[in-house]
C-alpha positions in Angstrom: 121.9 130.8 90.0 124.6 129.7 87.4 124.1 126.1 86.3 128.0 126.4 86.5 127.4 126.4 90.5 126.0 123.2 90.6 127.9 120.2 91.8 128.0 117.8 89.0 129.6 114.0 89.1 133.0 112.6 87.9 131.4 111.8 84.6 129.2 115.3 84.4 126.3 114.3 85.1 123.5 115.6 88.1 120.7 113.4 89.0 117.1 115.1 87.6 113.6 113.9 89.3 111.2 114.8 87.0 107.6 115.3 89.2 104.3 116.1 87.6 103.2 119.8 88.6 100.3 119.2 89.4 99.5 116.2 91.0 103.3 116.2 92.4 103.6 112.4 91.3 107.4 111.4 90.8 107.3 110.6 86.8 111.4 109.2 86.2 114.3 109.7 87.4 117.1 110.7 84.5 120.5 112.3 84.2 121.7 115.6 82.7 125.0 117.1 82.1 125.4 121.2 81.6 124.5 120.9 77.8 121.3 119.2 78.3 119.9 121.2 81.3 121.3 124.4 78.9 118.7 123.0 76.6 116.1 122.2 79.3 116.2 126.0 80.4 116.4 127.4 76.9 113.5 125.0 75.4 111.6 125.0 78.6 111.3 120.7 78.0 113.3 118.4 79.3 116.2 117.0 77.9 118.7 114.4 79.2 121.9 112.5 78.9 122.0 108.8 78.1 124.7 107.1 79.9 124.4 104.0 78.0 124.2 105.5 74.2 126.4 108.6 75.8 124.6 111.4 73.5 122.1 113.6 74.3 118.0 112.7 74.0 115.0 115.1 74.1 112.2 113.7 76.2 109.5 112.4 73.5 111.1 113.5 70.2 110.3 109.8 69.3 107.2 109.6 70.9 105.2 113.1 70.9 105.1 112.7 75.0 107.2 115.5 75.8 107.3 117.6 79.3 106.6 121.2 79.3 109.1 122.7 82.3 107.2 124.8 84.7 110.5 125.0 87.0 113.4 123.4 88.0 114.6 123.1 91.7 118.0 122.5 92.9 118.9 120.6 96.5 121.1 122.3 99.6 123.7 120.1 98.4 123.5 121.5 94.7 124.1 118.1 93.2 120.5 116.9 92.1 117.6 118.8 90.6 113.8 118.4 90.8 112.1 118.8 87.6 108.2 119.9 87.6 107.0 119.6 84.1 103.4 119.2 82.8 103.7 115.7 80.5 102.3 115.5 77.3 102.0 111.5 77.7 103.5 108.7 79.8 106.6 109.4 81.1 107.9 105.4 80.9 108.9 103.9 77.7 106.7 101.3 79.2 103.7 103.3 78.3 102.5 104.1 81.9 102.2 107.3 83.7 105.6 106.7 86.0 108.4 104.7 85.4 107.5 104.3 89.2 104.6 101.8 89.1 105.9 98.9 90.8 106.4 98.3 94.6 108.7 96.2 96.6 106.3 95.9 99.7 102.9 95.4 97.8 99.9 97.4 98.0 99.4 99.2 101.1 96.0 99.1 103.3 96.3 102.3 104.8 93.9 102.9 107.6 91.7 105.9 108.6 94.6 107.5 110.3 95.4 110.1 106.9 91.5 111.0 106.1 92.6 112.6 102.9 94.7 110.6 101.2 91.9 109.2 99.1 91.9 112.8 97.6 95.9 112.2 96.9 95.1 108.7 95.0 92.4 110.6 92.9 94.3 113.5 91.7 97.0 111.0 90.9 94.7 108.4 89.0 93.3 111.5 87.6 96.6 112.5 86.3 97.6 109.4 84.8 94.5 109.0 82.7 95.0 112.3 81.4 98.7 110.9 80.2 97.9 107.7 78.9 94.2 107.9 77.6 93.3 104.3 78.3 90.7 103.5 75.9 87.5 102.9 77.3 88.0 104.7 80.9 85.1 107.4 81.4 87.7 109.8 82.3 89.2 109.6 79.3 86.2 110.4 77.5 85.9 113.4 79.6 89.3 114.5 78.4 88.4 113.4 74.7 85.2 115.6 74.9 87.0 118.9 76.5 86.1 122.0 79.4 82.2 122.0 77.6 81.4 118.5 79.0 83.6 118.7 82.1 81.6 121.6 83.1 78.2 120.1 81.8 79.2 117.2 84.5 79.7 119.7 87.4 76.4 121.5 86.7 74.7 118.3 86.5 76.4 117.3 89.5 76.2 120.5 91.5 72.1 120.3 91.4 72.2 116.6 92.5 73.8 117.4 95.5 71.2 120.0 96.3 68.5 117.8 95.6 70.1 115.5 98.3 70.3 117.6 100.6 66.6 118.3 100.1 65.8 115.5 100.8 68.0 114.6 103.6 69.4 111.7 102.3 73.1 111.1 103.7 73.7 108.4 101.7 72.5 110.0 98.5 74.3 113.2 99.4 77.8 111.4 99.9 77.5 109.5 96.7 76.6 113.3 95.2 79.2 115.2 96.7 81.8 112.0 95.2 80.5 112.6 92.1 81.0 116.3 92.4 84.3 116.3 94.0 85.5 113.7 91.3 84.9 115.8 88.6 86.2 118.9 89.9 89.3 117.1 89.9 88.8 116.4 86.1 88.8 119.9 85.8 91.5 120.9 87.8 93.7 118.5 85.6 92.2 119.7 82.6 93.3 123.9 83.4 96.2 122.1 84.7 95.7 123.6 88.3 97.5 121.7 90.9 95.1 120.7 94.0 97.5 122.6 96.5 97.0 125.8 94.8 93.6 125.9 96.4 94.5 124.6 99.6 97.0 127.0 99.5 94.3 129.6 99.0 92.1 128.0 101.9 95.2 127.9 104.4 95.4 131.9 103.0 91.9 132.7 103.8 91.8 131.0 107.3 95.0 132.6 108.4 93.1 135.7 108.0 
């Protein structure tokens, strides 16, 4: 498609989401006008408009925390865009992860009723350390120390849970599998591989 087709406002501009590939985490939402999503396409990193300074700005030319474009998605409506990108760093000039770190209802205790959304809240946690680094955090340290030591963990992890299960120990062998399943994640982040890529894989296999 043309960026020409797409329905752009009074003043040129089209709303961009920008969402973290892999955990699918919503990071800002920004403007572009037809220059600056020519320069997102041809630069494959994301560049927007300022609608108070009215010029151009490349997303961290100041700060080093740029956004690698993996692909850009366009609505029905062809009058706002979904940017996936792979961040380099915080995406809020605040210094967090997402601009989008603040609610207006409060923390929510979610019951039982979604089993799996603990596995949501880890990828995403997961991703955020890996932008901001926060000194101190053992995931960080994993990051600082690279693939060697995250796989060193796995192994080490891998032969606790069968140990556990030797020993049929529930509770030892749910802390285990924790600890196992937690730093697969860290890996998963690491090669940048987003968690539905193998659920996409499992849904593939058990259709078959």
């Amino acid at each position: 498609m043309n960026i020409d087709e797409l329905t752009f406002d009074e003043q040129g501009l089209i709303a961009a989401v920008v969402q973290d590939a892999v955990s699918k985490e919503v990071l800002t939402l920004a403007y572009m006008n037809k220059e600056s999503l020519q320069k997102t396409i041809d630069t494959k990193e994301t560049w927007f408009y300022s609608r108070s300074r009215q010029e151009l700005w490349h997303k961290g030319e100041t700060s080093g925390h740029t956004q690698q474009v993996t692909d850009i998605r366009y609505d029905c409506d062809q009058d706002a865009l979904v940017v996936l990108v792979v961040p380099s760093g915080p995406a809020c000039h605040e210094g967090t992860y997402s601009c989008f770190s603040h609610s207006l209802l409060g923390e929510k205790k979610e019951g039982r009723t979604d089993r799996f959304r603990i596995l949501n809240l880890l990828e995403e946690t997961i991703a955020t350390r890996a932008a901001e680094m926060p000194e101190g955090a053992y995931t960080t340290y994993l990051f600082t120390e690279g693939v060697d030591k995250i796989l060193k963990k796995i192994g080490e992890e891998s032969s606790e849970v069968l140990i556990a299960s030797k020993n049929r120990d529930p509770n030892e062998l749910s802390m285990e599998t924790a600890d196992l399943l937690y730093h697969l994640f860290v890996l998963l982040q690491e090669q940048q591989l987003p968690l539905d890529d193998v659920l996409h894989v499992l849904e593939e296999r058990h259709g078959k």
